[in-house]
N, C-alpha and C positions, 0 to 999 in steps of 0.2 A: 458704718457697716463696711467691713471691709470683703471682698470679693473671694470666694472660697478656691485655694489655691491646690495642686496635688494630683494625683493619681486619681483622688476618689472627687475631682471636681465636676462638675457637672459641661458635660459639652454643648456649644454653640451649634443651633440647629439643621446649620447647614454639613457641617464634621458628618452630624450623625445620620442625614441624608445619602450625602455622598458614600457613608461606609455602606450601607443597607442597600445603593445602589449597586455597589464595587461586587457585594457580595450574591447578590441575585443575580449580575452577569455572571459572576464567575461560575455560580451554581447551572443556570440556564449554559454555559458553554459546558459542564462537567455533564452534563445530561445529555446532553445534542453531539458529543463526540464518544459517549457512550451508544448512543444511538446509531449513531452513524457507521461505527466498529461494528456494530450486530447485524446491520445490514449489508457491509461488505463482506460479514464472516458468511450468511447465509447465503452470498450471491456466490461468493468463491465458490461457494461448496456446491452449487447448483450449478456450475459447471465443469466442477471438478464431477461429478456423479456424470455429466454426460459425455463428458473423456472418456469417460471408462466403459461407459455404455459401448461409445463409437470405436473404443480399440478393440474392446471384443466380437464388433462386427467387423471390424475390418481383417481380426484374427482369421473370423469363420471364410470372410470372403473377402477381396484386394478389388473394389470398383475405384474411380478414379472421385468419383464423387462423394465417394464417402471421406477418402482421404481427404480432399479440399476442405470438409466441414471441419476435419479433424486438426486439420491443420488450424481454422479460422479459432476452433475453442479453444485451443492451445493456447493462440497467440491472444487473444482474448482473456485468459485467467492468468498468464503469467505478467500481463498489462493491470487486471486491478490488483493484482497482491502485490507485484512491486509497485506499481503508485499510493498503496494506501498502507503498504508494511514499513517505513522506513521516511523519516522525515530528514529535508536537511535545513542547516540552521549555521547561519555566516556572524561572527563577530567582529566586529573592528577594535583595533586599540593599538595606544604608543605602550613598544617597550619601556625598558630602562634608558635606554639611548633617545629616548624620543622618537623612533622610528614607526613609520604606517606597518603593522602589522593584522594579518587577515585570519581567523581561526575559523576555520570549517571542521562542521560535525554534521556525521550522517549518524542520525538514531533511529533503533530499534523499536519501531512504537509498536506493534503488534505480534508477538514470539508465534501463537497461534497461527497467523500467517506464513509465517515465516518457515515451520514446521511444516504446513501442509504445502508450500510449494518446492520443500526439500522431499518431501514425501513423492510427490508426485512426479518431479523430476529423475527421483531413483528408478522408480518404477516405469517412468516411461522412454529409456535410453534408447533401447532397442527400437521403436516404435517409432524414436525422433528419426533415429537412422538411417533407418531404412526410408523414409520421407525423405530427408535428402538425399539421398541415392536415387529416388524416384524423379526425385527434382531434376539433380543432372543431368540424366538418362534424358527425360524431357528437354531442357538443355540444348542439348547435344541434339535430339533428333530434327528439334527447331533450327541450329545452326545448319544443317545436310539441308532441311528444307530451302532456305532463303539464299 
């Protein structure tokens, strides 16, 4: 009896382990970075709403304290959408020459983010601005002191 050869042969039990394993990782990581994305789309935007909140109080009235939070949320959602909008990813390899050659790529993993902190940044120029103005001013009145 000779051993059935081919495409439609039957696989060796470890093959078809390791496939069903390779695939339930793959699937568990397609899940958990789906996951993951929807939890920094909601955080983003949880604080993008309260940008907005604090620039309209600051519009009404200029305390020094509000500015500070404003500042802290600021720096705060333009830190998780650039760390979770955009991945980077290093390749090694010999040219034609045999030479060490290095290829870097920064990719676009989430447009969504990317949108909303072009969004936010239009909209909030003015408001940066004027915070570093505030800054300086401050600054400067620290320098006269010391």
């Amino acid at each position: 009896m000779r051993p059935i050869q081919g495409p439609n042969a039957p696989k060796p039990p470890a093959i078809v382990n390791q496939n069903k394993e390779l695939t339930l990782k793959n699937t568990f990581l397609e899940k958990f970075d789906k996951i993951k994305s929807d939890e920094v789309k909601k955080h983003a935007q949880k604080l993008y709403d309260k940008i907005v909140e604090k620039s309209e109080k600051i519009g009404d009235r200029l305390y020094l304290q509000d500015l500070t939070e404003y500042k802290k949320l600021v720096k705060e959602f333009l830190n998780v959408v650039v760390t979770n909008s955009h991945v980077f990813s290093k390749d090694n390899f010999l040219d034609r020459r045999g030479r060490h050659r290095v290829f870097s790529q920064v990719k676009q993993v989430d447009k969504a983010l990317a949108d909303l902190t072009h969004d936010f940044l239009k909209q909030e120029v003015d408001r940066i601005s004027i915070l570093k103005k505030l800054d300086d001013i401050r600054g400067m009145l620290l320098d006269m002191f010391m």
